[in-house]
DSSP file (Angstrom, degrees, kcal/mol; ACC not computed):
  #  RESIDUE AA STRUCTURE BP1 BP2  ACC     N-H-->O    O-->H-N    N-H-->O    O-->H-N    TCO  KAPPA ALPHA  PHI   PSI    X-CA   Y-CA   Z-CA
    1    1 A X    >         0   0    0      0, 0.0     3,-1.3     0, 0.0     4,-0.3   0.000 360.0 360.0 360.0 -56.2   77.5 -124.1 -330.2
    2    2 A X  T 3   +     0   0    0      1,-0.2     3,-0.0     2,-0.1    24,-0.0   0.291 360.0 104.3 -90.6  27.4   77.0 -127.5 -332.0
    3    3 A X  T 3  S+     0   0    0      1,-0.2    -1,-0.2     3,-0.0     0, 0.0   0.859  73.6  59.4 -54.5 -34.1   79.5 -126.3 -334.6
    4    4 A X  S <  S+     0   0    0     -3,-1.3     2,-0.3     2,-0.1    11,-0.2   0.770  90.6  83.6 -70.0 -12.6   81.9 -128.6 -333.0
    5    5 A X  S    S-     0   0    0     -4,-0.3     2,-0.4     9,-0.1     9,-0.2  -0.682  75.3-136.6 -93.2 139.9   79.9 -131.4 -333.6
    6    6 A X  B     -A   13   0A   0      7,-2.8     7,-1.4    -2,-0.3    -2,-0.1  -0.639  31.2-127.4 -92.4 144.5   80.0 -133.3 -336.8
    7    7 A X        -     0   0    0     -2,-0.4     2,-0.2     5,-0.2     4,-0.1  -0.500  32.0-176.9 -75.4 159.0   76.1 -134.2 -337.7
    8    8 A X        -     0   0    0      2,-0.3     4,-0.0    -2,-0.0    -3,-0.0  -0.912  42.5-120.4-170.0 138.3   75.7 -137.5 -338.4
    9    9 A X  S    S+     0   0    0     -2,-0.2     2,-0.1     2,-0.1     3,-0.1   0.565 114.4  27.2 -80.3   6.6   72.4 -139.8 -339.6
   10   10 A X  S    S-     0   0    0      1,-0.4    -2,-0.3     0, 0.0     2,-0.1  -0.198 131.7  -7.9-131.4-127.3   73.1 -141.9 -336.0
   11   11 A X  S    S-     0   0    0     -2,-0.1     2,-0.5     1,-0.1    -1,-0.4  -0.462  76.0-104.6 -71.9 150.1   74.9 -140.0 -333.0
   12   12 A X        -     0   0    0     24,-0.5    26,-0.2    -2,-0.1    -5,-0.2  -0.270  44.9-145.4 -64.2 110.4   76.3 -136.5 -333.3
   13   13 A X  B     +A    6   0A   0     -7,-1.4    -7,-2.8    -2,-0.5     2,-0.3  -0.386  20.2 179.0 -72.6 137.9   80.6 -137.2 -333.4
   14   14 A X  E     -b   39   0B   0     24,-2.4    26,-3.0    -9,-0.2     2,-0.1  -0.978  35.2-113.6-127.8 142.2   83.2 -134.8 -331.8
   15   15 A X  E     -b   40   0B   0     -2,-0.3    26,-0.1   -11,-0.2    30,-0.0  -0.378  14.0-124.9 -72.6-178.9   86.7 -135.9 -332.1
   16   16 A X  S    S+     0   0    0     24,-1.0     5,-0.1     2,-0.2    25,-0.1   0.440 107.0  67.2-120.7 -11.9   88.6 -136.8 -328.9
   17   17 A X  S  > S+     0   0    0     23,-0.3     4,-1.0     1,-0.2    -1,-0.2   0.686 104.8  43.7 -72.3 -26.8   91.3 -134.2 -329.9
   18   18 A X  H  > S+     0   0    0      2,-0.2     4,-1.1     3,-0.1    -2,-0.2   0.500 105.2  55.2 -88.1 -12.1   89.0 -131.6 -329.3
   19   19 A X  H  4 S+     0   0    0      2,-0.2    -2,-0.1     3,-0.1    -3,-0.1   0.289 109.9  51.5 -90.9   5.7   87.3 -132.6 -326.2
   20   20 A X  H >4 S+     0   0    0      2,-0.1     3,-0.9    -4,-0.1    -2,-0.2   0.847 114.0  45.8 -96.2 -40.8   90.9 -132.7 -324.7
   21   21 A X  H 3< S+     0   0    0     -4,-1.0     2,-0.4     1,-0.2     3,-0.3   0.996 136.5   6.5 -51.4 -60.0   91.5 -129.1 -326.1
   22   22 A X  T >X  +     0   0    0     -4,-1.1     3,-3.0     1,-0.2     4,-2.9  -0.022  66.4 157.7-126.6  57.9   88.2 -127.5 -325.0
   23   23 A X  H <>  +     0   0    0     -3,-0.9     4,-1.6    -2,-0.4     5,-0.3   0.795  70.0  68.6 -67.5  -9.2   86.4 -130.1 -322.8
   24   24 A X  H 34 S+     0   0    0     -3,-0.3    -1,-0.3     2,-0.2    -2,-0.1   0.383 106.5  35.4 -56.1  -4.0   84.4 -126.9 -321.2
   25   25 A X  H <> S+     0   0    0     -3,-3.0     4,-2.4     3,-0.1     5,-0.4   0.468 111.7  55.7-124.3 -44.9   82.6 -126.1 -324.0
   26   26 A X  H  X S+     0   0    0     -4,-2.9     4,-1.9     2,-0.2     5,-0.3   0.864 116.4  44.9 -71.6 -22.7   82.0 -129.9 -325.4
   27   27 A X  H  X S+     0   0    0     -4,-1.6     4,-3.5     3,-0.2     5,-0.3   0.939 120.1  40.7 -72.6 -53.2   80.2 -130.6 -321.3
   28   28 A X  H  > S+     0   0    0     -5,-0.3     4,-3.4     1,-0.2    -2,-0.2   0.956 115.1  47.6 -57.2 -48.7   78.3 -127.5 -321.6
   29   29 A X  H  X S+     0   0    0     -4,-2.4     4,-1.8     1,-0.2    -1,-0.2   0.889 119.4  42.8 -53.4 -58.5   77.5 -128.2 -325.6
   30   30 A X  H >X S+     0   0    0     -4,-1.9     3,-0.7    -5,-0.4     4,-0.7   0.974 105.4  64.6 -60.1 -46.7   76.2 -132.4 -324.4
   31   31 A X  H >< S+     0   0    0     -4,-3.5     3,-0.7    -5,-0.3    -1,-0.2   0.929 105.1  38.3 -55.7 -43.3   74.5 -131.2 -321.7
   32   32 A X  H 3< S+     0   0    0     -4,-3.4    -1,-0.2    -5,-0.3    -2,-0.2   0.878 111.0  59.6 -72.6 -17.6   71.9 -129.1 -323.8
   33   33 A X  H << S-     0   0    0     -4,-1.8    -1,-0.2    -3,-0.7    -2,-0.2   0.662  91.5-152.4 -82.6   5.4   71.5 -131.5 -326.4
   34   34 A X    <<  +     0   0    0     -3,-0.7     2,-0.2    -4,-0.7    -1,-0.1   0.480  57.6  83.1   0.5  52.8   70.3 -134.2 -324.2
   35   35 A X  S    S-     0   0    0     -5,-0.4    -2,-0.2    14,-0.1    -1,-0.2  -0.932  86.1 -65.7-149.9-168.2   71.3 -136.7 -325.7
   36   36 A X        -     0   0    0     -2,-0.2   -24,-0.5     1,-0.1     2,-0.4  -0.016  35.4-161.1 -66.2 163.5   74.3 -138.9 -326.4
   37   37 A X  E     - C   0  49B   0     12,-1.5    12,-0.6   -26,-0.1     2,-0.6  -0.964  11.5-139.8-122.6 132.8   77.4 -137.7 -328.1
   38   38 A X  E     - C   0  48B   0     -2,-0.4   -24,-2.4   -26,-0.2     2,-0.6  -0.766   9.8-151.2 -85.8 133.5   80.1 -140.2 -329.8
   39   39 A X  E     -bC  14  47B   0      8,-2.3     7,-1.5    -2,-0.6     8,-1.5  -0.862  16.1-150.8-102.8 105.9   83.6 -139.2 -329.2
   40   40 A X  E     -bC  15  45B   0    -26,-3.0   -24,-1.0    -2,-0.6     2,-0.5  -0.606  12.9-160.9 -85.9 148.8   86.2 -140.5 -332.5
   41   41 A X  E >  S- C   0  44B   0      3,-2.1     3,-1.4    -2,-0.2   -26,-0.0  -0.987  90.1 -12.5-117.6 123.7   89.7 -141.4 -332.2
   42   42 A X  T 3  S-     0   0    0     -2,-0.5    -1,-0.2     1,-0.3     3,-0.1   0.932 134.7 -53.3  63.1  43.8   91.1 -141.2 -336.1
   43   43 A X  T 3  S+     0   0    0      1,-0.2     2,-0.6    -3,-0.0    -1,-0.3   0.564 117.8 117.1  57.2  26.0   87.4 -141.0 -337.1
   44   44 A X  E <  S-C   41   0B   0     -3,-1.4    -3,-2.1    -5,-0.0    -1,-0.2  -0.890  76.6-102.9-120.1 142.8   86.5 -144.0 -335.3
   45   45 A X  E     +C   40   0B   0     -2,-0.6    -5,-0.2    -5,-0.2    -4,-0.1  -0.153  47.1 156.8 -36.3 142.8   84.0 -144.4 -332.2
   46   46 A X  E     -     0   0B   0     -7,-1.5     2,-0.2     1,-0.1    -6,-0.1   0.511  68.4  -1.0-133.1 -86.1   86.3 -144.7 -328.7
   47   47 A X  E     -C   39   0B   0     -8,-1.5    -8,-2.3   -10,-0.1     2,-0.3  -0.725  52.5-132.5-153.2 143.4   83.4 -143.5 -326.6
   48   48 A X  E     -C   38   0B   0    -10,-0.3     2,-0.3    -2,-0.2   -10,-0.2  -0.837  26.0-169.2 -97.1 142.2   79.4 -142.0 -325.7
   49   49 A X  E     +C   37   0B   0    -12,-0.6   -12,-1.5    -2,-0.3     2,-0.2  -0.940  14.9 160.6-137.2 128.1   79.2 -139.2 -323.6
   50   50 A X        -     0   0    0     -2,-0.3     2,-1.3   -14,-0.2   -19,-0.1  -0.639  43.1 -82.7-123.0 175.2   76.1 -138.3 -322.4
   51   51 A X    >>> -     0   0    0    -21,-0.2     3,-1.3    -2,-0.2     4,-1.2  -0.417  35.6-125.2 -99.4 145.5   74.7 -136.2 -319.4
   52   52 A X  H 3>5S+     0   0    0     -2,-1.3     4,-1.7     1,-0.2    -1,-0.2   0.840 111.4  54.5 -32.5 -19.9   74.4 -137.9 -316.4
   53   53 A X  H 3>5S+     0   0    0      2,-0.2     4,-3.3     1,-0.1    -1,-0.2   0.925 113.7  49.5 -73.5 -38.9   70.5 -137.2 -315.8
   54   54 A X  H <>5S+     0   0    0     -3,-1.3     4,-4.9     1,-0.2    -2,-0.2   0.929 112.4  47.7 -48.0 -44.7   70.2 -138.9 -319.5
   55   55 A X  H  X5S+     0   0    0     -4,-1.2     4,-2.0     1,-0.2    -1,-0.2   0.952 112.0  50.0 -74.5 -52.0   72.4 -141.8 -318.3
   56   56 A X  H  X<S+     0   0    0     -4,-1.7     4,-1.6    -5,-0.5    -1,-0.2   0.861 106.9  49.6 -71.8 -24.9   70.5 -142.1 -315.4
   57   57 A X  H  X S+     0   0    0     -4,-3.3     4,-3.5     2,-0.2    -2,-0.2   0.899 116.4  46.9 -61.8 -51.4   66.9 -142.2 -317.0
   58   58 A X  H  X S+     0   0    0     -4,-4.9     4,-0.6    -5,-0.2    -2,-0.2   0.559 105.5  56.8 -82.6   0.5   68.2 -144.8 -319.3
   59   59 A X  H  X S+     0   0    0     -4,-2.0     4,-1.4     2,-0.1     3,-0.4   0.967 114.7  39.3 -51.4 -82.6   69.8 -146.8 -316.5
   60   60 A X  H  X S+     0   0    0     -4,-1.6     4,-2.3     1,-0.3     3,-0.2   0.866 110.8  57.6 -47.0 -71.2   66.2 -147.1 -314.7
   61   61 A X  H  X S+     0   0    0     -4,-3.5     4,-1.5     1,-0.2     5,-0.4   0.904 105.2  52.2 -33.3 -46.3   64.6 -147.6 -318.1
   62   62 A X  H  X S+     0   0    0     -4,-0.6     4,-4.6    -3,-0.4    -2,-0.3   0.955 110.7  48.4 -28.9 -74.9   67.1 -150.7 -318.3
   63   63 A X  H  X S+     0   0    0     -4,-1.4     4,-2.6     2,-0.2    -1,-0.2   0.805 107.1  57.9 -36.8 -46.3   65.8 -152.0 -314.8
   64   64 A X  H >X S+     0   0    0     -4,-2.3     4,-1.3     2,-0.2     3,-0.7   0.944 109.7  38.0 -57.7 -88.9   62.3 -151.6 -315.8
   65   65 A X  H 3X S+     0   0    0     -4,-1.5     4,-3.4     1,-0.2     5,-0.3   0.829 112.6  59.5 -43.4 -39.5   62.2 -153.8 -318.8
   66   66 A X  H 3X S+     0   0    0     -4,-4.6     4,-2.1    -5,-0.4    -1,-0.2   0.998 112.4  46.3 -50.7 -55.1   64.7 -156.5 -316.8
   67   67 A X  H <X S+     0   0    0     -4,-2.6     4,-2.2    -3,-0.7    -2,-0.2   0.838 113.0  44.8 -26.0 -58.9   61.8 -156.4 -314.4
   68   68 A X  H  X S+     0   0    0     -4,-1.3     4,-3.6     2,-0.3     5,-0.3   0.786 117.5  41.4 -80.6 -54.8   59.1 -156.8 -316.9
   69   69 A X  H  X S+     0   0    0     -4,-3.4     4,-3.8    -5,-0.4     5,-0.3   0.946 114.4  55.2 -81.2 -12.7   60.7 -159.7 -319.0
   70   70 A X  H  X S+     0   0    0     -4,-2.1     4,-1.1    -5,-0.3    -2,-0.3   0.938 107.8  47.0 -68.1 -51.3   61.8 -161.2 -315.9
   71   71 A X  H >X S+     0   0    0     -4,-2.2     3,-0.8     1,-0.2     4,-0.7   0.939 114.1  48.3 -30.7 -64.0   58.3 -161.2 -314.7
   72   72 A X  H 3X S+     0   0    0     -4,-3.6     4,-0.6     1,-0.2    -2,-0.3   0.857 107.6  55.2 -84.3 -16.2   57.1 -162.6 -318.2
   73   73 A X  H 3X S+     0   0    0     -4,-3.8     4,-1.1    -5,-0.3    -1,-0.2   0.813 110.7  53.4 -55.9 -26.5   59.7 -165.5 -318.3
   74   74 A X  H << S+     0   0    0     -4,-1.1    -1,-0.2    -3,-0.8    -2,-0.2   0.906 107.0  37.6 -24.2 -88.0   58.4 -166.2 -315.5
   75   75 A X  H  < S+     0   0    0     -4,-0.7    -2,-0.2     1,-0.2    -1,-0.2   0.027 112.3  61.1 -92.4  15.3   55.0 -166.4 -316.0
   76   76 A X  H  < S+     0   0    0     -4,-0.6    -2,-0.2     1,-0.0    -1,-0.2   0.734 109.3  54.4-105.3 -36.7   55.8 -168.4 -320.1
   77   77 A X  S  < S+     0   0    0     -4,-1.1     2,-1.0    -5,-0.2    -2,-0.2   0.284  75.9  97.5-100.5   0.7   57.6 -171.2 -317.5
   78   78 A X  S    S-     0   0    0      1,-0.0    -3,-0.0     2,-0.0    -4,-0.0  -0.789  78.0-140.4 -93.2  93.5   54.7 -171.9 -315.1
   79   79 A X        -     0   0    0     -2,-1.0     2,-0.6     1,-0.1    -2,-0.1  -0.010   5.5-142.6 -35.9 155.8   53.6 -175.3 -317.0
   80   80 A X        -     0   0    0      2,-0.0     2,-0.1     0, 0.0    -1,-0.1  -0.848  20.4-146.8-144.1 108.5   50.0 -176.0 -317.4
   81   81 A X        -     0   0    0     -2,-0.6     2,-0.0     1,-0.1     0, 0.0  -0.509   6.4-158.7 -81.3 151.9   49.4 -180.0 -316.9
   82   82 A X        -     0   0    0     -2,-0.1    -1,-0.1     3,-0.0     4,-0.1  -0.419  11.2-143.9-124.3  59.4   46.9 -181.5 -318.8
   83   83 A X    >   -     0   0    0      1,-0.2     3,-0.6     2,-0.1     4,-0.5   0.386   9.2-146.4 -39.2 145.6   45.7 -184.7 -317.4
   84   84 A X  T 3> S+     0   0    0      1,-0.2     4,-0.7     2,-0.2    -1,-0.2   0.570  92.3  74.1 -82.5  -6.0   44.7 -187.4 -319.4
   85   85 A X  T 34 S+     0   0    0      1,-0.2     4,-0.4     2,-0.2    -1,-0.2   0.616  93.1  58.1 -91.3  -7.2   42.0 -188.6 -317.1
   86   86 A X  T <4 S+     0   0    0     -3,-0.6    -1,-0.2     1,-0.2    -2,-0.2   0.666 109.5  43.5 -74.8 -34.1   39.7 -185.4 -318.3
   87   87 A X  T >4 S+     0   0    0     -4,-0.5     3,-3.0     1,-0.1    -2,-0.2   0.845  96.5  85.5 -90.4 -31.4   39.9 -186.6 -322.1
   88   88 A X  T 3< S+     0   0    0     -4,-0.7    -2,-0.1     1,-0.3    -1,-0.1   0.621  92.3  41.6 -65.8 -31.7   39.2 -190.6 -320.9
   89   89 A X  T 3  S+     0   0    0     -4,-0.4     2,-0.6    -3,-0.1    -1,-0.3   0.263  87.8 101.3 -42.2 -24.2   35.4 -190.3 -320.9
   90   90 A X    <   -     0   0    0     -3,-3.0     2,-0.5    -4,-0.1    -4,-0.0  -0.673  62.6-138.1-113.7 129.6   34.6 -188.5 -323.5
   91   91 A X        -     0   0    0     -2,-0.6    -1,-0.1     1,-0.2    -2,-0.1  -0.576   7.1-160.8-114.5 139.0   33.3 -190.0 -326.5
   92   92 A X    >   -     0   0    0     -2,-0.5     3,-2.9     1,-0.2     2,-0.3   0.367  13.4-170.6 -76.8 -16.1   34.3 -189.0 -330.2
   93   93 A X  G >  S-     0   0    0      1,-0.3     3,-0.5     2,-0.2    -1,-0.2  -0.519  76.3  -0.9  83.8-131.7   31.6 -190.2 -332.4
   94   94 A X  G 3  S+     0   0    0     -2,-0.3    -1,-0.3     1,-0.2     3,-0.1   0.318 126.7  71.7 -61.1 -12.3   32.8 -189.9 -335.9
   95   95 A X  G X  S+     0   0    0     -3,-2.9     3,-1.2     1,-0.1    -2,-0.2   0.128  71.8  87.2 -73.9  -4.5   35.6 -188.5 -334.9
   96   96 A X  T <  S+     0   0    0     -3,-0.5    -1,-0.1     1,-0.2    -2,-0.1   0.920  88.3  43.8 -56.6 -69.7   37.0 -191.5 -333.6
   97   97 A X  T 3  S+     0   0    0     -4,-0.1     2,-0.4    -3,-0.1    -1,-0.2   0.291  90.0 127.5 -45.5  -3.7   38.8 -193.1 -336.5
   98   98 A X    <   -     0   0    0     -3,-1.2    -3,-0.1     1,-0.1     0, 0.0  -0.651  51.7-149.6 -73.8 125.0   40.2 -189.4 -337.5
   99   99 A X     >  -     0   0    0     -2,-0.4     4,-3.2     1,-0.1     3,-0.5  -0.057  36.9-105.7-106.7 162.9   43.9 -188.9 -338.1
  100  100 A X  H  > S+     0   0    0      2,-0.2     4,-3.2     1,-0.2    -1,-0.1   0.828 116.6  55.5 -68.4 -19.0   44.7 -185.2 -337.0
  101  101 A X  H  > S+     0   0    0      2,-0.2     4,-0.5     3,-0.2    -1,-0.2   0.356 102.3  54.6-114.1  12.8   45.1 -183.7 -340.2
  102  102 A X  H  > S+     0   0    0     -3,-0.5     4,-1.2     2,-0.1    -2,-0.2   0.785 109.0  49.0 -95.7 -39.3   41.7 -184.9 -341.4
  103  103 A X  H >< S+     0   0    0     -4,-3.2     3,-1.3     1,-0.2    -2,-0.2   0.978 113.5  58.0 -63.7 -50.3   39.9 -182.9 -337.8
  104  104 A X  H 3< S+     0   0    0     -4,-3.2    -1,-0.2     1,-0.3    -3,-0.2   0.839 107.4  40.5 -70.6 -31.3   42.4 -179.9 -339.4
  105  105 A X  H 3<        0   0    0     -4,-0.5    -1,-0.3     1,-0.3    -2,-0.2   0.761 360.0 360.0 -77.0  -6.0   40.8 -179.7 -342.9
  106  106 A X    <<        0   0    0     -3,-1.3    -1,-0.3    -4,-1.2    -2,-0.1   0.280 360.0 360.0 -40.6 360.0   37.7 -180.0 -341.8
């Protein structure tokens, strides 16, 4: 059955000359492997053909994660003000005269 398909270390290739010849066997053949197949013209990619339940699970995944970063863009863009009248009080000690990258080697 996946004799027509050339193996391949990313998706499994059929040429596009053979799915016009025996596209009844190359539907049944993608449908069990459930997953995509690439279709070459002259040995170069044209096209994915997958089965439609596949297509539709990774459609929905899609949605999810647009959901999910949309949510966290979201919630990275909600500022957080820091008033300065909370620092104005408060008194620094010894720290006063300290440049910032003396508090950091400290």
């Amino acid at each position: 059955m996946s004799a027509i398909l050339e193996k391949n270390s990313g998706l499994d290739k059929i040429a596009s000359t053979y799915v016009r010849r025996n596209y009844a066997l190359v539907a049944k053949t993608v449908k069990k492997l459930k997953k995509p197949v690439e279709i070459t013209v002259n040995g170069r990619a044209d096209l994915i053909i997958m089965d439609p339940e596949i297509f539709e699970g990774l459609m929905n995944l899609i949605a999810e994660y647009q959901d999910e970063l949309a949510i966290a863009r979201l919630e990275n863009s909600k500022e957080v003000s820091v008033s300065t009248d909370v620092f104005e009080n408060v008194e620094l000690g010894e720290f006063e005269d300290m440049s910032i990258d003396e508090l950091l080697n400290q």
